[in-house]
N, C-alpha and C positions, 0 to 999 in steps of 0.2 A: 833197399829200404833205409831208411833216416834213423840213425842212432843218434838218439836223446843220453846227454849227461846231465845230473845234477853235481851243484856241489855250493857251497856254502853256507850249510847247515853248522848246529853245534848247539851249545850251553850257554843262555843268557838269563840274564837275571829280569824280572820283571819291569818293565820299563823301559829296556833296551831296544835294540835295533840289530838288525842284521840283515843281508843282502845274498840272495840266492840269484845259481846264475844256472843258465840252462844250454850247454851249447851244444850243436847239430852239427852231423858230419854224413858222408857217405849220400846224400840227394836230398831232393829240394826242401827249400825252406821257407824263403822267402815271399811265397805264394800261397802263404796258410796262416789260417788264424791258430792261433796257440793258447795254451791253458795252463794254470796250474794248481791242481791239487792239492786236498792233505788226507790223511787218514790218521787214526787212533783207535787204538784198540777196543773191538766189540763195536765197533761203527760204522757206516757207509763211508766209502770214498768221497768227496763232496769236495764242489769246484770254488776255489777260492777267486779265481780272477781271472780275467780272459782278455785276448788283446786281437785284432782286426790285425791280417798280413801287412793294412800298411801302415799299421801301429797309429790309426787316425781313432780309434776308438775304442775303448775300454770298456769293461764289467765289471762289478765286484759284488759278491757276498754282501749283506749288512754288515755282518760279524766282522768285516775290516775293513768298512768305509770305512776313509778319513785318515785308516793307520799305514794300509799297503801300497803300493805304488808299484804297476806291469807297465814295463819299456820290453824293445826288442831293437837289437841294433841290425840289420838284417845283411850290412857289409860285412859282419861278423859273425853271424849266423850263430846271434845267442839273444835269449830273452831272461828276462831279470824279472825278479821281486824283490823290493823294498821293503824291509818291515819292521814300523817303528811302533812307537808306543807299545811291547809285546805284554802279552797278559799269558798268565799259565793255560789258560783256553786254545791257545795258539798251540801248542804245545800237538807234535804227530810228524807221522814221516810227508813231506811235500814231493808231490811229483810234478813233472812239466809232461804236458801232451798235445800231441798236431792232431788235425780239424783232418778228419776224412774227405774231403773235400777242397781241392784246391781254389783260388780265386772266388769264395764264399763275397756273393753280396754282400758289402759292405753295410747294411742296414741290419745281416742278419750274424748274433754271435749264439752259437752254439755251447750252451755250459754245464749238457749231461755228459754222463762218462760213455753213453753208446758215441755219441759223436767221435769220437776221438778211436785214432787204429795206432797210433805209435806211442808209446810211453817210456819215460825213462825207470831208472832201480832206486830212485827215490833217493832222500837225504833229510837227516834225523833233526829235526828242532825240538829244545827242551828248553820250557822256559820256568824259571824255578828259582828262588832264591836259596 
């Protein structure tokens, strides 16, 4: 089974940016559509942004059009978030997660959390002045 790492979480100030990266080891990858998550305390997990295996199409949330940005390099077997403009809203642990489902129709992105069977241990954003 596919172990998911996060990492590029941390402390920024309102208004900043920062860039999470999600990389994949131990089977396949590159034949999955991928996600990534946040959570905050007392809250549902809820999918921030979702990206097609062959990174021809994206999802987003409202809450970060315009600010987030999902790539996947898949000869490197990592997917990224982009995240600019941040607001203290942003603020929760993000996870990245693979599509139960290999070679998913490219028409179709899946952005509940049943879809998803592999997750990573998450990494902390705090966005705070």
């Amino acid at each position: 089974q596919v172990q998911l790492v996060e990492s590029g979480g941390g402390l920024v100030q309102p208004g900043g940016s920062l860039r999470l990266s999600c990389a994949a080891s131990g089977g396949a990858f590159s034949n999955y559509n991928l996600a990534w998550f946040r959570q905050t305390p007392g809250k549902d997990r809820e999918s921030v942004a979702a990206i097609t295996w062959s990174g021809g199409r994206t999802w987003y949330a409202d809450s970060v059009k315009g600010r987030f940005t999902i790539s996947r390099d898949n000869t490197k077997n990592t997917m990224y978030l982009l995240m600019n403009i941040l607001k203290p809203e942003d603020t929760g642990v993000y996870y990245c997660a693979k599509d139960r489902i290999a070679n998913r129709n490219l028409n179709v992105i899946v952005t509940n959390i049943a879809g998803f069977d592999n997750w990573g241990q998450g990494t902390q954003v705090t966005v705070s002045s």
